[in-house]
C-alpha positions in Angstrom: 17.0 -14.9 15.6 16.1 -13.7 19.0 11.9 -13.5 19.2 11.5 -12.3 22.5 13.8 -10.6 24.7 12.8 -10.6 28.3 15.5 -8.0 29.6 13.3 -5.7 27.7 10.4 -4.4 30.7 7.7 -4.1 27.9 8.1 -7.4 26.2 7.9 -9.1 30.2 4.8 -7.0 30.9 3.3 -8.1 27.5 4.3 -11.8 28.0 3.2 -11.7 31.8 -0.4 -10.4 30.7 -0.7 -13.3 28.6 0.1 -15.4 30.8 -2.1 -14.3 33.5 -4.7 -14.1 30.8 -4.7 -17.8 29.3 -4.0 -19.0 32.8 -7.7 -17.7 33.7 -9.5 -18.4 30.5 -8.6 -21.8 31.3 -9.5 -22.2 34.7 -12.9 -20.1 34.1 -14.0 -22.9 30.6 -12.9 -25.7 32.4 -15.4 -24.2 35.6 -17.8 -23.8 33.4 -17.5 -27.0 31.0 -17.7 -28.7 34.3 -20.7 -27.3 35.4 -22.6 -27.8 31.8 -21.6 -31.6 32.5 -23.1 -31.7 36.1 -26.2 -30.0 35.1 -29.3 -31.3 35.3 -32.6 -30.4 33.6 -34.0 -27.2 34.9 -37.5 -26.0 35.6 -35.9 -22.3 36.3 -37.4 -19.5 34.5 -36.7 -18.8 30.6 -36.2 -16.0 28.8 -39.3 -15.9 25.8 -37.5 -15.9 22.5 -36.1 -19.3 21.7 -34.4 -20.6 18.2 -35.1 -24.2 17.3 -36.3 -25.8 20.4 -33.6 -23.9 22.3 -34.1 -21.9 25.3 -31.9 -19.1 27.5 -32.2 -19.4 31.1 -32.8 -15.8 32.9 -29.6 -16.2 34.8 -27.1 -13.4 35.7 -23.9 -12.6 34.1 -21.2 -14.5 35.7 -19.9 -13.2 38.6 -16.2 -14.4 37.2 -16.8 -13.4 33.7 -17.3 -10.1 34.9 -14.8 -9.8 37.5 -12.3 -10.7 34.8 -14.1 -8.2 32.0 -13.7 -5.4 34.5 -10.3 -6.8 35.7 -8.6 -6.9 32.0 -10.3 -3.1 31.3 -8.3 -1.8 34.2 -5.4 -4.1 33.1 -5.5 -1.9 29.7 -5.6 1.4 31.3 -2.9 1.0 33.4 -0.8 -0.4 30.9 -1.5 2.0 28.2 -1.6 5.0 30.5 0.9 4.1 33.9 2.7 0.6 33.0 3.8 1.9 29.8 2.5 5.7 28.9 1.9 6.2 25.1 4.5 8.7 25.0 7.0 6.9 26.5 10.5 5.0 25.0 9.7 2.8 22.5 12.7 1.4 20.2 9.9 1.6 17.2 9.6 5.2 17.9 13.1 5.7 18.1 13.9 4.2 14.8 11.3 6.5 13.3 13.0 9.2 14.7 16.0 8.5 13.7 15.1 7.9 9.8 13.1 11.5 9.8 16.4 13.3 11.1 18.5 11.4 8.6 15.7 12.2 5.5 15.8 15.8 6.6 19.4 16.1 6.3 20.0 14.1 3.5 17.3 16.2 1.7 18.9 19.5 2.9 22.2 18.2 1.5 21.3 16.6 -2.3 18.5 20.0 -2.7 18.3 21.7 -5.7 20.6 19.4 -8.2 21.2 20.0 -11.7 19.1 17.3 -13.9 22.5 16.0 -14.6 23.0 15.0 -11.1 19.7 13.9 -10.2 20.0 10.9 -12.7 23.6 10.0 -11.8 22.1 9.9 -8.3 19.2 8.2 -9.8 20.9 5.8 -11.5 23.1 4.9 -8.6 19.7 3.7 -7.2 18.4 1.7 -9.5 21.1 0.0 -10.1 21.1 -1.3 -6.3 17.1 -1.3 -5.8 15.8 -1.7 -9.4 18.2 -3.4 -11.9 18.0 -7.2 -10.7 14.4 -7.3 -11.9 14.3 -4.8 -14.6 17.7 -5.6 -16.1 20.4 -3.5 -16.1 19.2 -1.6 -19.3 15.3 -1.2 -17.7 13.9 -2.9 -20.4 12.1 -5.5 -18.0 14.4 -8.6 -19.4 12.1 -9.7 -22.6 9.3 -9.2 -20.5 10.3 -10.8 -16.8 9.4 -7.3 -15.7 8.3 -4.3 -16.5 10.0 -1.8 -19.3 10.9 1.4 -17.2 12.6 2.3 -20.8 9.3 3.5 -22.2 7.5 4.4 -18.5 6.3 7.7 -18.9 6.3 8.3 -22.3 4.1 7.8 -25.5 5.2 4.2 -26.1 4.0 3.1 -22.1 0.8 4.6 -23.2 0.7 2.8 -25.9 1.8 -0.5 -23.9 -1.3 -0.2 -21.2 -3.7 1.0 -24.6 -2.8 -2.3 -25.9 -2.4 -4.3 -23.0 -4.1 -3.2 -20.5 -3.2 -2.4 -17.0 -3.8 -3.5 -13.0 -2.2 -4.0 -10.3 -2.2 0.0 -8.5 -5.2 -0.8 -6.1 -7.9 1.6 -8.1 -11.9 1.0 -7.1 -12.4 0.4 -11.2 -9.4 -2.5 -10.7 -8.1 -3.9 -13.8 -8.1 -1.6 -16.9 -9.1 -4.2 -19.8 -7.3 -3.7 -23.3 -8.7 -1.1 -25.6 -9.9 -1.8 -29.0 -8.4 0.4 -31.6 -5.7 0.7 -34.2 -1.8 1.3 -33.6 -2.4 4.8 -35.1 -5.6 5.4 -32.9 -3.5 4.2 -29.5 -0.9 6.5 -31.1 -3.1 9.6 -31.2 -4.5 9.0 -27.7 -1.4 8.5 -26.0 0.1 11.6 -28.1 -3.5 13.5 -26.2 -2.6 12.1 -22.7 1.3 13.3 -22.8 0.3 16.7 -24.2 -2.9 17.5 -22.3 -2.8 15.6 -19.3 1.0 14.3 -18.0 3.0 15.8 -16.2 5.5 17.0 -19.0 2.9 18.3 -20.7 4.9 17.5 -24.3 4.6 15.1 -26.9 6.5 13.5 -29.8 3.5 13.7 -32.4 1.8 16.9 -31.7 0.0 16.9 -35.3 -1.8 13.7 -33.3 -3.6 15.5 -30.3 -6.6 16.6 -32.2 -7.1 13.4 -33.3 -6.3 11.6 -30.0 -9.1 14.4 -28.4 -12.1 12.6 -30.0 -10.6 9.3 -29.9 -10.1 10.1 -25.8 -13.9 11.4 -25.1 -15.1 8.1 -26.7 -12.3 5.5 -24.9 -11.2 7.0 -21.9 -13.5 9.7 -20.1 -15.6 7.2 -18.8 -13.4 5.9 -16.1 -10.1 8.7 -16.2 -12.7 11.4 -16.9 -13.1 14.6 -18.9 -9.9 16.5 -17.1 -7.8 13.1 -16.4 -8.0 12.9 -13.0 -9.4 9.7 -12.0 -12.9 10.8 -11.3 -11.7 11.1 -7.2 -9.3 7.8 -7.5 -11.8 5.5 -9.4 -8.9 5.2 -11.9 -5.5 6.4 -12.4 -4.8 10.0 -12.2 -3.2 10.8 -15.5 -1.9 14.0 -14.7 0.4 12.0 -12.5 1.6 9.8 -15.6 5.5 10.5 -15.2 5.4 12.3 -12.3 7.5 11.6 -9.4 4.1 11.2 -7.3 3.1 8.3 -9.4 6.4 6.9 -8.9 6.4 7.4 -5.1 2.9 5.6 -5.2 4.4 2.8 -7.3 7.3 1.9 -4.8 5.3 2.4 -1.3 2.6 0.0 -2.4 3.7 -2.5 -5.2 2.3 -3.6 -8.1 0.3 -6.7 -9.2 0.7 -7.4 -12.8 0.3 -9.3 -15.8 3.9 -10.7 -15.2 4.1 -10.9 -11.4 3.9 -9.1 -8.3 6.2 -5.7 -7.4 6.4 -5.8 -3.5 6.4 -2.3 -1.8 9.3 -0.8 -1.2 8.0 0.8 1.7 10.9 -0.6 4.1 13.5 1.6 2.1 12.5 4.8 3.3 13.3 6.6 0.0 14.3 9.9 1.0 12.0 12.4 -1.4 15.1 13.7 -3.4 15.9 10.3 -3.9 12.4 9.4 -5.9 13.2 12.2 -7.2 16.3 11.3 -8.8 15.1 8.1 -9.7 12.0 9.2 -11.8 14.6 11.4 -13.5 16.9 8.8 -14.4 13.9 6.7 -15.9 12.3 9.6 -18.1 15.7 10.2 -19.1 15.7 6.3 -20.8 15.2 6.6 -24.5 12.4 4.7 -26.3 13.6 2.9 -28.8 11.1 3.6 -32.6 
């Protein structure tokens, strides 16, 4: 693997700089260690504060030190502003460009897809992004990963009710188990999907009543009375099975009970193509 390629003007300025740079720091310490070890004791006048027994002469700044302060300062300017201008070339920049133009068109070519297409599409991506630690059928593997099967649905609700849940970076961090009966978690998550998702629906609809108490007594204090987090504090559960949670998921990772999801970030997931894998994963039936 080629680290450093000097044909390339930047990388020669940059490496030049650093040159010039630790050629001078050394000369200037070794001036300077020198002149600490030739030094004698000095009757010169002291500055007043002192911290245990130790003194600071009233000398002035270095003429060196500050000819090579101002020097780098005008080093930076004309590098960032002459040398090599902000704006300029930049193969970083180019790349960036070049995966915006190919997200636009790819978007402007897959919009508007019937759901049937959007989870062929998204299971196209899974399978090349997704399966190899999910399993091919999303059920996690007996637990090596997590089961996309019943992500965004009652039964994940259920999961982090019973579980608990951590890894998405929230300021209340790790959500500990909650203490209440398989019918209670049932009721609750049967309030979340109905109220509060973004499907709005719900398997057990004779449950939501129920689940509304059992919510204001469990979950307002960190999700809050509308859902929402209380400003990021907690998950946002009006996102649960939304394509926004999903995006969220893949750009940052996820640390959890059974290891650690890196980001995804690198892929540059075109937004129709979250979009087609959030589809594909609600489309996964729960098994009873």
């Amino acid at each position: 693997m080629q680290w450093f390629n000097l044909s390339d003007s930047v990388n020669a300025l940059a490496l030049l700089g650093a040159a010039v740079i630790l050629v001078l720091t050394v000369f200037i310490m070794g001036l300077y260690l020198k002149k600490i070890k030739d030094a004698k004791q000095s009757d010169g006048e002291q500055l007043e504060h002192t911290w245990d027994g130790i003194g600071e002469f009233a000398n002035n700044i270095p003429i060196g030190w500050v000819a090579c302060f101002g020097a780098v300062i005008l080093w930076g300017f004309w590098y960032f502003f002459l040398g090599y201008p902000l704006k300029s070339f930049s193969q970083i920049g180019q790349y960036n460009q070049e995966v915006q133009k190919y997200n636009a068109a790819y978007a402007e070519k897959w919009n508007g897809l019937e759901s049937v297409e959007l989870r062929e599409m998204g299971l196209s991506i899974f399978q090349v992004q997704c399966a190899q630690c999910h399993g091919p059928e999303a059920d996690g593997m007996d637990g090596k990963a997590q089961n996309l099967v019943i992500w965004g649905k009652e039964e994940g609700i259920i999961d982090v009710i019973k579980n608990g849940s951590k890894g998405l970076g929230y300021m209340m961090e790790e959500m500990a188990p909650v203490e209440v009966s398989d019918e209670e978690a049932k009721a609750i998550a049967a309030y979340v999907m109905k109220t509060f998702s973004a499907k709005k629906e719900t398997k057990y609809p004779l449950e939501v009543e129920k689940g509304k108490d059992l919510f204001e007594i469990h979950c307002t204090a960190c999700h809050g009375d509308d859902g929402k987090g209380m400003e990021g504090m907690a998950l946002d559960l009006t996102t649960y099975g939304s394509t926004s949670l999903l995006h969220k998921v893949l750009n940052q990772g996820k640390r959890g009970n059974i290891g650690i999801m890196p980001s995804f970030g690198y892929a540059n997931f075109a937004p129709a193509q979250e979009e087609a894998l959030n589809e594909y994963i609600q489309s996964l039936t729960a098994q009873e």
